[in-house]
N, CA and C atoms as a LAMMPS dump frame, in Angstrom:
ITEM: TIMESTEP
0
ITEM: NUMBER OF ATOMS
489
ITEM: BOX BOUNDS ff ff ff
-5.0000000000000000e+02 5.0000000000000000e+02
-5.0000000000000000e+02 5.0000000000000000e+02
-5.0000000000000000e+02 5.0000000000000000e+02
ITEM: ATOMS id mol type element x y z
1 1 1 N -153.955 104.496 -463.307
2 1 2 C -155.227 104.45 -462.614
3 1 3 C -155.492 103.011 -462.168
4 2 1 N -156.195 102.544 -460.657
5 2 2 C -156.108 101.414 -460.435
6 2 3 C -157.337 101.007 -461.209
7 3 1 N -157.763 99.48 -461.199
8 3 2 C -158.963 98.909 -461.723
9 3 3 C -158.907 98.172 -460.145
10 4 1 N -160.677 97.831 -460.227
11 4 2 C -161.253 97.053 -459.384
12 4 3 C -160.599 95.565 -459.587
13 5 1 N -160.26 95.435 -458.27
14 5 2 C -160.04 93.773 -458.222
15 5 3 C -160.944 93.224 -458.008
16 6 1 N -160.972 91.65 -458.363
17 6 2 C -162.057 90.656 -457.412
18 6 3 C -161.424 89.485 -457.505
19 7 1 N -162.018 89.132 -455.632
20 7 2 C -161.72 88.255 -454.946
21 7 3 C -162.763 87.328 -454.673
22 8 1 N -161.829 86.374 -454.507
23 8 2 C -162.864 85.282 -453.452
24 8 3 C -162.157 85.754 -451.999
25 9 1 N -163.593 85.703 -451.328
26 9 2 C -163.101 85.744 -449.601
27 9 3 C -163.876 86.948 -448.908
28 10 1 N -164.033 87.235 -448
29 10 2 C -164.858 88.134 -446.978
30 10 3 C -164.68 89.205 -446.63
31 11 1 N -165.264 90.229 -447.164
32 11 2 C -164.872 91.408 -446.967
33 11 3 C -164.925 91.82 -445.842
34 12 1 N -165.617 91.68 -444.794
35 12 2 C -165.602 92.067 -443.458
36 12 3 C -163.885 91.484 -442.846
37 13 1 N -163.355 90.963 -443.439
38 13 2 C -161.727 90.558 -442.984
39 13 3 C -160.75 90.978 -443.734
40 14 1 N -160.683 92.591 -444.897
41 14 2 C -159.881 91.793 -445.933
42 14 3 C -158.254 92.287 -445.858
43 15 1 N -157.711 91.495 -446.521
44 15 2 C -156.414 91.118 -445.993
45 15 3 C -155.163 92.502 -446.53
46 16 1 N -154.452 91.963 -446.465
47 16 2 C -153.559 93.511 -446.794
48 16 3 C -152.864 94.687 -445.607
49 17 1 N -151.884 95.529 -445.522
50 17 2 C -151.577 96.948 -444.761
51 17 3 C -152.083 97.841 -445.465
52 18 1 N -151.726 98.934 -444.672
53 18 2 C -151.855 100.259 -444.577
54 18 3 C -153.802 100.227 -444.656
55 19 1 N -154.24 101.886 -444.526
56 19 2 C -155.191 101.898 -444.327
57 19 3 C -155.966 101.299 -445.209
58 20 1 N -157.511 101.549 -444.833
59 20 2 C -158.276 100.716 -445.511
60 20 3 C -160.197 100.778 -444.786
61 21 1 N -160.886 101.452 -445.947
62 21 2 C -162.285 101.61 -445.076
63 21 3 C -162.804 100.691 -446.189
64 22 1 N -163.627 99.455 -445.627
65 22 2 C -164.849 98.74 -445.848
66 22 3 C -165.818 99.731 -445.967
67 23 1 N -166.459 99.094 -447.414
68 23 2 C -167.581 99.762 -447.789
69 23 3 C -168.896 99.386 -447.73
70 24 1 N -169.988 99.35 -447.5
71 24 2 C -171.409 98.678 -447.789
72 24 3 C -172.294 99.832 -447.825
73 25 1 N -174.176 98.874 -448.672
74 25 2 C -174.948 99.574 -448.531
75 25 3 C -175.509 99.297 -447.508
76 26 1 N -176.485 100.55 -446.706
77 26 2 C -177.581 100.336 -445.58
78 26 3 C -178.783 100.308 -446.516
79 27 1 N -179.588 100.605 -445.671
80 27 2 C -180.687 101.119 -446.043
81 27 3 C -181.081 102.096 -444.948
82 28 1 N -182.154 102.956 -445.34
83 28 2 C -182.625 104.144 -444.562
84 28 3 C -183.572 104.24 -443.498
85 29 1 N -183.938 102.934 -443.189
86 29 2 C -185.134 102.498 -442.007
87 29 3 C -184.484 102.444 -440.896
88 30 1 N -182.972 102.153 -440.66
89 30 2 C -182.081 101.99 -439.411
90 30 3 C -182.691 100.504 -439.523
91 31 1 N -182.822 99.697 -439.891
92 31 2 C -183.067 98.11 -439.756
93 31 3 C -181.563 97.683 -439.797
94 32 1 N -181.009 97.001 -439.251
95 32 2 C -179.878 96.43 -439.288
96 32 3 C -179.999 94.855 -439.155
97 33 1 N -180.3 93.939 -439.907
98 33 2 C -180.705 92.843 -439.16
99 33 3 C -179.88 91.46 -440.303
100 34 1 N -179.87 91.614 -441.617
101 34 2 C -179.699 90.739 -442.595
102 34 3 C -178.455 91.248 -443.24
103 35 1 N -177.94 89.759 -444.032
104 35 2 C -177.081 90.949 -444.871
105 35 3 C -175.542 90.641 -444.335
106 36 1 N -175.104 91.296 -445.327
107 36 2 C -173.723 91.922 -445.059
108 36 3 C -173.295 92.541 -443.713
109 37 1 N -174.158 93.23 -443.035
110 37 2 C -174.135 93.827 -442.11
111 37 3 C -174.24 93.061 -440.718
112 38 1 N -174.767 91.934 -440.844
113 38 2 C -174.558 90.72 -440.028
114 38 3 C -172.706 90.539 -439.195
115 39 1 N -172.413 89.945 -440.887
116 39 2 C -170.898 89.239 -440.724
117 39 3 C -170.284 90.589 -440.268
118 40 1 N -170.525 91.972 -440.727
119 40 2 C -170.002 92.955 -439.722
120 40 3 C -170.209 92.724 -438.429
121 41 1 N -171.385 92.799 -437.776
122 41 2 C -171.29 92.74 -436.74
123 41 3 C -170.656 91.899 -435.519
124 42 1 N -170.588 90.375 -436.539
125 42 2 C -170.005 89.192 -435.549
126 42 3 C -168.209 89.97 -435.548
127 43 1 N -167.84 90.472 -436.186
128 43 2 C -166.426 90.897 -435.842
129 43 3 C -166.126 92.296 -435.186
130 44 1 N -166.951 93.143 -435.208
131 44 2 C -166.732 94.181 -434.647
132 44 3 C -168.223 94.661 -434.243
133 45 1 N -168.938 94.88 -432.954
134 45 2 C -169.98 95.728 -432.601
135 45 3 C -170.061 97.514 -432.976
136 46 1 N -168.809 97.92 -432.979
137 46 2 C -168.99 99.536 -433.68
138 46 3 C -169.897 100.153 -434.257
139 47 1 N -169.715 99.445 -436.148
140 47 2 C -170.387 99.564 -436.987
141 47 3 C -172.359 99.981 -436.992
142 48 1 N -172.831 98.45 -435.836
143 48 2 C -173.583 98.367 -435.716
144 48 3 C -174.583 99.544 -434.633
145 49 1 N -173.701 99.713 -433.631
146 49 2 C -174.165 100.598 -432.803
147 49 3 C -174.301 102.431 -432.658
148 50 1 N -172.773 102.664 -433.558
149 50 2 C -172.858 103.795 -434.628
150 50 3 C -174.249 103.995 -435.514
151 51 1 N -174.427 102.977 -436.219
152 51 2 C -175.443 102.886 -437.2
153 51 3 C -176.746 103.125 -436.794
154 52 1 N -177.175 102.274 -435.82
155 52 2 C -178.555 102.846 -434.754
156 52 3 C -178.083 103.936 -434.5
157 53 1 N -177.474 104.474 -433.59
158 53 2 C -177.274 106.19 -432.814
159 53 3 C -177.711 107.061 -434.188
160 54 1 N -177.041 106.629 -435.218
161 54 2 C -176.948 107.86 -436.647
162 54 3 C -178.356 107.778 -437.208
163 55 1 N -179.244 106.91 -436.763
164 55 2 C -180.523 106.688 -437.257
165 55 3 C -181.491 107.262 -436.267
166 56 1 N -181.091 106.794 -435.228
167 56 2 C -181.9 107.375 -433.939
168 56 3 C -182.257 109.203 -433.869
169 57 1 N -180.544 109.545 -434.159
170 57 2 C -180.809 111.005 -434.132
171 57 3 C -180.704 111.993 -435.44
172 58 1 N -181.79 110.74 -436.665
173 58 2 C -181.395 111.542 -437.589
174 58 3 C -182.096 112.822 -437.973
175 59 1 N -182.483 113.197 -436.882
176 59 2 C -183.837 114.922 -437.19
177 59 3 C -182.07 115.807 -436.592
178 60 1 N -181.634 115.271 -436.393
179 60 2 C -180.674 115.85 -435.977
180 60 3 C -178.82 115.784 -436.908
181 61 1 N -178.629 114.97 -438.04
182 61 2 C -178.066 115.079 -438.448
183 61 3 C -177.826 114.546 -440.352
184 62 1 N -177.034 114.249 -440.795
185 62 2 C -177.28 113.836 -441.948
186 62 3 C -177.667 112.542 -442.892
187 63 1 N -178.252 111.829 -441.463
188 63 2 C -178.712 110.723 -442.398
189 63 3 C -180.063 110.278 -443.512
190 64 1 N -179.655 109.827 -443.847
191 64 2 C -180.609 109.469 -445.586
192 64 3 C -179.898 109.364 -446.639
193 65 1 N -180.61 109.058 -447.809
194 65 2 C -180.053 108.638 -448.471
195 65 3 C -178.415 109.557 -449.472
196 66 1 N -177.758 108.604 -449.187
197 66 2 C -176.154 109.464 -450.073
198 66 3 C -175.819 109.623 -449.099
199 67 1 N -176.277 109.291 -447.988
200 67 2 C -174.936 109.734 -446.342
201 67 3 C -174.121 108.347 -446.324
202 68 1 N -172.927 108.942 -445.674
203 68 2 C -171.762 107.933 -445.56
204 68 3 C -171.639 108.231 -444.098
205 69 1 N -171.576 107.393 -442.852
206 69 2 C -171.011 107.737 -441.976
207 69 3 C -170.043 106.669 -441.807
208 70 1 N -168.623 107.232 -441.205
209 70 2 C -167.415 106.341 -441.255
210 70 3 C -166.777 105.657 -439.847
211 71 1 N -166.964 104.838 -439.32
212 71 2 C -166.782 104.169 -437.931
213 71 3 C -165.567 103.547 -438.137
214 72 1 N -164.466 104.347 -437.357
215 72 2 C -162.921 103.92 -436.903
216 72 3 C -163.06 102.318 -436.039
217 73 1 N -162.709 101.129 -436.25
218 73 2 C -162.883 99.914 -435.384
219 73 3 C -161.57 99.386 -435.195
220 74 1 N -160.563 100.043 -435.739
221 74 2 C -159.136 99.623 -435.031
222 74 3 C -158.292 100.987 -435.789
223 75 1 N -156.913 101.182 -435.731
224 75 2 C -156.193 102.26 -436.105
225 75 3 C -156.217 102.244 -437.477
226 76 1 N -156.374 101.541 -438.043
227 76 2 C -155.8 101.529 -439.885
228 76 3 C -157.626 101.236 -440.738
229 77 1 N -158.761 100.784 -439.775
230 77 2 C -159.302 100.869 -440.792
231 77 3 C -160.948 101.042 -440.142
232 78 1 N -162.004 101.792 -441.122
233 78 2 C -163.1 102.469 -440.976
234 78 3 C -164.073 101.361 -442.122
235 79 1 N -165.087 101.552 -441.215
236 79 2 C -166.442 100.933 -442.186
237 79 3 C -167.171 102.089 -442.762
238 80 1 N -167.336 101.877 -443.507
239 80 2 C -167.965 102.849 -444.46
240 80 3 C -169.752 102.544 -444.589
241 81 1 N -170.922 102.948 -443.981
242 81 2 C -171.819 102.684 -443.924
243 81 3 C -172.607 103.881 -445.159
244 82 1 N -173.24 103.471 -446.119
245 82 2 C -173.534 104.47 -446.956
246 82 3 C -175.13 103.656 -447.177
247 83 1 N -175.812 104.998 -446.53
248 83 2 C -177.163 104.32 -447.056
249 83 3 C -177.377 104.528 -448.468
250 84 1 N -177.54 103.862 -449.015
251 84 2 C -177.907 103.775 -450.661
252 84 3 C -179.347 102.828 -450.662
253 85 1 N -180.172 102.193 -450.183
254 85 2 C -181.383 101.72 -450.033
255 85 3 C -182.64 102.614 -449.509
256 86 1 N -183.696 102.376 -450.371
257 86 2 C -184.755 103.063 -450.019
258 86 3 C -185.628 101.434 -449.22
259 87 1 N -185.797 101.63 -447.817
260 87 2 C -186.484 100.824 -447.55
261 87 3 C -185.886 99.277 -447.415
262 88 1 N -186.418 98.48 -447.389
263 88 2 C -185.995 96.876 -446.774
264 88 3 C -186.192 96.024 -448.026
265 89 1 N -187.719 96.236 -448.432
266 89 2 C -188.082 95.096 -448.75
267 89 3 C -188.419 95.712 -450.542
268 90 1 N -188.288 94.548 -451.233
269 90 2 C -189.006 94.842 -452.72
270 90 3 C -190.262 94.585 -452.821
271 91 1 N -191.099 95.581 -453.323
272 91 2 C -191.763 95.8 -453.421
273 91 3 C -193.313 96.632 -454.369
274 92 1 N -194.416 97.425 -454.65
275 92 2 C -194.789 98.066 -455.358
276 92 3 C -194.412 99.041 -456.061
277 93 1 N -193.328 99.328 -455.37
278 93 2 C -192.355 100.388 -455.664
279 93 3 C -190.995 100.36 -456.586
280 94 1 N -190.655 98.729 -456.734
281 94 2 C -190.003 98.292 -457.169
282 94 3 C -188.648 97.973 -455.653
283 95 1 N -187.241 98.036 -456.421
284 95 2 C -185.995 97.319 -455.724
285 95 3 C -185.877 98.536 -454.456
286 96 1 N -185.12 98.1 -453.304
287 96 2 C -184.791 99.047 -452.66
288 96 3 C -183.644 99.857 -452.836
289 97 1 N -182.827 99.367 -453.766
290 97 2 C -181.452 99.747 -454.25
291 97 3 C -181.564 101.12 -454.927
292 98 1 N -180.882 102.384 -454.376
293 98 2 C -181.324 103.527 -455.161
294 98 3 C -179.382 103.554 -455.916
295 99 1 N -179.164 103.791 -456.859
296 99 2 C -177.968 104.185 -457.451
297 99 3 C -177.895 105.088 -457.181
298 100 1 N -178.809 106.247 -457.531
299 100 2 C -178.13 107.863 -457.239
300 100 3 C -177.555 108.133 -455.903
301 101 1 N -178.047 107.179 -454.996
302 101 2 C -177.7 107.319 -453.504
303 101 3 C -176.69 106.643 -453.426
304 102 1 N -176.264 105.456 -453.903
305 102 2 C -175.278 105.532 -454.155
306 102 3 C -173.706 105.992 -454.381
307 103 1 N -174.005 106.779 -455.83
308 103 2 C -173.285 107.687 -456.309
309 103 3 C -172.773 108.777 -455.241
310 104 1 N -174.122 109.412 -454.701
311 104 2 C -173.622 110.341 -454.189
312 104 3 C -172.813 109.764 -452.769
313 105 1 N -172.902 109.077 -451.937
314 105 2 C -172.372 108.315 -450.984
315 105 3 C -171.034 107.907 -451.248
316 106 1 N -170.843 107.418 -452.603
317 106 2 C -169.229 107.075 -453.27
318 106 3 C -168.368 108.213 -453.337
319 107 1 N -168.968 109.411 -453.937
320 107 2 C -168.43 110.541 -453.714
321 107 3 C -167.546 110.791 -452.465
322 108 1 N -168.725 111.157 -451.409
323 108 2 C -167.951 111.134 -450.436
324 108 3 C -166.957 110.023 -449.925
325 109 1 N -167.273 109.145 -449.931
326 109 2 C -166.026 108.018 -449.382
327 109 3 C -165.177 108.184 -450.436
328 110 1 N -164.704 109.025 -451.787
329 110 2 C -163.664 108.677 -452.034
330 110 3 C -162.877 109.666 -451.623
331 111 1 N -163.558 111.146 -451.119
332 111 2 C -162.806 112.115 -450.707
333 111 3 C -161.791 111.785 -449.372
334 112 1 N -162.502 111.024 -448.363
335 112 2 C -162.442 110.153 -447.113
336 112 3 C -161.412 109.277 -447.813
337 113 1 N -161.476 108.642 -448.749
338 113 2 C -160.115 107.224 -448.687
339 113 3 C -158.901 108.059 -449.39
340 114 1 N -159.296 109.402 -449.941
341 114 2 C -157.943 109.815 -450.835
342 114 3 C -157.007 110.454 -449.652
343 115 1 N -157.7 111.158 -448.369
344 115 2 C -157.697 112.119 -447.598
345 115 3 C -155.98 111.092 -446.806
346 116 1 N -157.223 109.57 -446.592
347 116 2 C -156.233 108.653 -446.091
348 116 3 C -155.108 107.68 -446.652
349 117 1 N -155.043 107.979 -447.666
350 117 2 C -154.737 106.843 -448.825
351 117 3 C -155.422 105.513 -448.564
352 118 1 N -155.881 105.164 -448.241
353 118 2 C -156.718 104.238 -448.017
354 118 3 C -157.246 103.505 -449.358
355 119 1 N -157.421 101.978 -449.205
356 119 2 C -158.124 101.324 -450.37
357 119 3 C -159.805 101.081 -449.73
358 120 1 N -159.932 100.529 -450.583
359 120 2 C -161.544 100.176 -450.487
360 120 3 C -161.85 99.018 -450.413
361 121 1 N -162.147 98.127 -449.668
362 121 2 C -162.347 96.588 -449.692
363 121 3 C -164.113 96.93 -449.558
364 122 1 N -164.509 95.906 -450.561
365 122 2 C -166.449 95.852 -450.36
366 122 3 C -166.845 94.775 -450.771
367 123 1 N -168.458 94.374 -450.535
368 123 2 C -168.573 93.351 -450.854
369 123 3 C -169.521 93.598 -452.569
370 124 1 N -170.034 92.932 -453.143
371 124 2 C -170.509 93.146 -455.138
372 124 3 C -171.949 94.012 -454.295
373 125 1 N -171.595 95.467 -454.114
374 125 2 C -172.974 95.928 -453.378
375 125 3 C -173.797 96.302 -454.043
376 126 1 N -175.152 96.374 -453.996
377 126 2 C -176.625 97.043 -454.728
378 126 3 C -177.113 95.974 -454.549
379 127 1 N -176.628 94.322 -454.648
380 127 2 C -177.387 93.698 -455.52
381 127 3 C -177.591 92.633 -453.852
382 128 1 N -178.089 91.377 -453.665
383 128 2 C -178.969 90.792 -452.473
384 128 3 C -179.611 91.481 -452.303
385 129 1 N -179.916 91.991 -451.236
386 129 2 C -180.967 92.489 -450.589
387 129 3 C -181.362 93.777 -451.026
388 130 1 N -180.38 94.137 -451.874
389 130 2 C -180.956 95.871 -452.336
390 130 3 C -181.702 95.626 -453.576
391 131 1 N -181.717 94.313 -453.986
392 131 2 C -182.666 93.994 -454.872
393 131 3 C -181.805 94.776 -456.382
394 132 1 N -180.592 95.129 -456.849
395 132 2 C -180.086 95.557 -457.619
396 132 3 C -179.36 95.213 -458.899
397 133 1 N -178.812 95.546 -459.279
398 133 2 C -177.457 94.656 -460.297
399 133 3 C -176.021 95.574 -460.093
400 134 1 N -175.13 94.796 -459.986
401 134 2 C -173.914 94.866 -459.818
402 134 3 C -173.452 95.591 -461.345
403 135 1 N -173.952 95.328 -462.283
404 135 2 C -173.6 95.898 -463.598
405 135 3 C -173.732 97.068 -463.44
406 136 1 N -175.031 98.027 -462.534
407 136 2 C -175.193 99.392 -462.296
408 136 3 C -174.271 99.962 -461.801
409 137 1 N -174.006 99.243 -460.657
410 137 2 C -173.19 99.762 -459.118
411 137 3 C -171.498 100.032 -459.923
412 138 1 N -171.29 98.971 -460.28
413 138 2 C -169.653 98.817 -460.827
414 138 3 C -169.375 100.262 -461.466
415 139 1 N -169.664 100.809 -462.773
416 139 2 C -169.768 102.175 -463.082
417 139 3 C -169.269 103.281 -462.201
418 140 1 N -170.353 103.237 -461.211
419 140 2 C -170.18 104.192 -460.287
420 140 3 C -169.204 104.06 -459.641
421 141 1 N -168.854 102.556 -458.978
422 141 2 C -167.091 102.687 -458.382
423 141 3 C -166.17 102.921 -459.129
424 142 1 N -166.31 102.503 -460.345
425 142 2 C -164.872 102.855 -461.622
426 142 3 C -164.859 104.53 -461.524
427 143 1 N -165.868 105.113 -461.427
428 143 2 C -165.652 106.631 -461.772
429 143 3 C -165.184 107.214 -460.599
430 144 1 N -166.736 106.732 -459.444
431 144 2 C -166.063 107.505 -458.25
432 144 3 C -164.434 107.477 -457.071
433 145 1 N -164.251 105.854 -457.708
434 145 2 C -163.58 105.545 -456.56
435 145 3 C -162.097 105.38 -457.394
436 146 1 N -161.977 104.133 -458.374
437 146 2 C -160.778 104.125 -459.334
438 146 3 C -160.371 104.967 -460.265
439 147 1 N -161.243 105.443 -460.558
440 147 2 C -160.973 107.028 -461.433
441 147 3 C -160.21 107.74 -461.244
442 148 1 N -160.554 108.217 -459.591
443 148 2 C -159.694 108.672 -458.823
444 148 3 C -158.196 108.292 -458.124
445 149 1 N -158.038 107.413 -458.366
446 149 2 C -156.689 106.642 -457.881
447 149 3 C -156.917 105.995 -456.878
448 150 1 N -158.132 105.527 -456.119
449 150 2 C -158.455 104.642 -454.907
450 150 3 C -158.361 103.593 -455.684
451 151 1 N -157.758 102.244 -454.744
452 151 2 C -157.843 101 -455.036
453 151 3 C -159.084 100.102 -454.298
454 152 1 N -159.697 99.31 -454.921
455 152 2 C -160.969 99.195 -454.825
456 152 3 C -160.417 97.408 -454.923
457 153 1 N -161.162 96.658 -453.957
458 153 2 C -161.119 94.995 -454.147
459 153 3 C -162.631 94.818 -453.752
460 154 1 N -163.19 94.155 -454.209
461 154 2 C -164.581 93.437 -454.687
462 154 3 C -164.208 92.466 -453.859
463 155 1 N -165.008 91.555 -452.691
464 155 2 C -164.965 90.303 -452.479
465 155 3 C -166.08 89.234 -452.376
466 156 1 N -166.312 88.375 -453.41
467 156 2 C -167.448 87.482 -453.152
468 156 3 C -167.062 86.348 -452.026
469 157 1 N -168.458 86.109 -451.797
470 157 2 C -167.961 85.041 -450.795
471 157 3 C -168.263 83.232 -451.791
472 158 1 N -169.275 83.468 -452.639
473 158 2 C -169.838 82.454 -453.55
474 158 3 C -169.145 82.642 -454.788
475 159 1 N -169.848 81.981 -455.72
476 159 2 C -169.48 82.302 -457.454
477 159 3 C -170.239 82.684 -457.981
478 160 1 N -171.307 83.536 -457.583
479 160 2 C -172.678 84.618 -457.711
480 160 3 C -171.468 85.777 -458.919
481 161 1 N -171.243 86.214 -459.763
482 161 2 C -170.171 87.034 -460.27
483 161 3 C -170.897 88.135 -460.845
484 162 1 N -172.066 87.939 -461.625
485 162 2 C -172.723 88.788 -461.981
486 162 3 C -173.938 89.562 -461.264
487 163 1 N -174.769 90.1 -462.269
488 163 2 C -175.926 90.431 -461.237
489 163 3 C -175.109 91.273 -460.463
């Protein structure tokens, strides 16, 4: 069974063959603006414009929370957009980071990376802006994703490790 790696270096680039879908959280407002989702965009527009359309017409399809939608941006590899955030900001409500949405979102992308053999490159997700901890999130990739025989690489860009 593989274990999660971790790296230093940028997940929006990460290095390696064969296939391979990048993973992140959204959130469910269609806000795309901060974030992880940034350094996506400076390398590939796809992601980003997929992401509005899937928000735009979501009376019309499956977005919210635990949806994964998967955007092809060259032959070997897909971004994995999984809203797992309730909302933007922290607040009365507490973090925007939902785990169960999560979970269920991991699910599907691991059916999607086994389908392809595909690994998983992501960045330590729940936690910036989803207001989360990485101690939660990790769990859920060991079960959903390495459990399963997906290979999974973690990439920080700082020495932020925990949390």
């Amino acid at each position: 069974m593989p274990e999660i790696t971790f790296v230093r270096g940028d997940a929006t680039a990460p290095s390696g063959q064969g296939p391979k879908s990048i993973a992140h959280v959204c959130n469910d407002l269609g806000g795309w603006g901060k974030g992880f989702v940034l350094a996506r965009s400076r390398r590939r527009p796809e992601p980003e414009r997929a992401y509005r359309a899937w928000h735009r017409d979501r009376a019309h399809n499956d977005f919210g929370l635990g949806a994964v939608q998967l955007v092809q941006v060259d032959p070997r590899t897909w971004v994995a957009d999984m809203v797992g955030r309730r909302g933007i900001r922290t607040g009365g409500k507490g973090v925007p980071v939902r785990y169960e949405a999560i979970d269920t979102a991991l699910t599907c992308l691991a059916a999607h990376a086994l389908d392809l053999g595909a690994r998983v490159p992501m960045p330590r997700m729940g936690r910036g802006l989803a207001g989360g901890e990485w101690s939660r999130v990790e769990p859920l990739v060991t079960e959903r994703l390495t459990g399963r025989g997906t290979a999974v690489t973690v990439h920080d860009l700082d020495d932020r490790a925990g949390n």
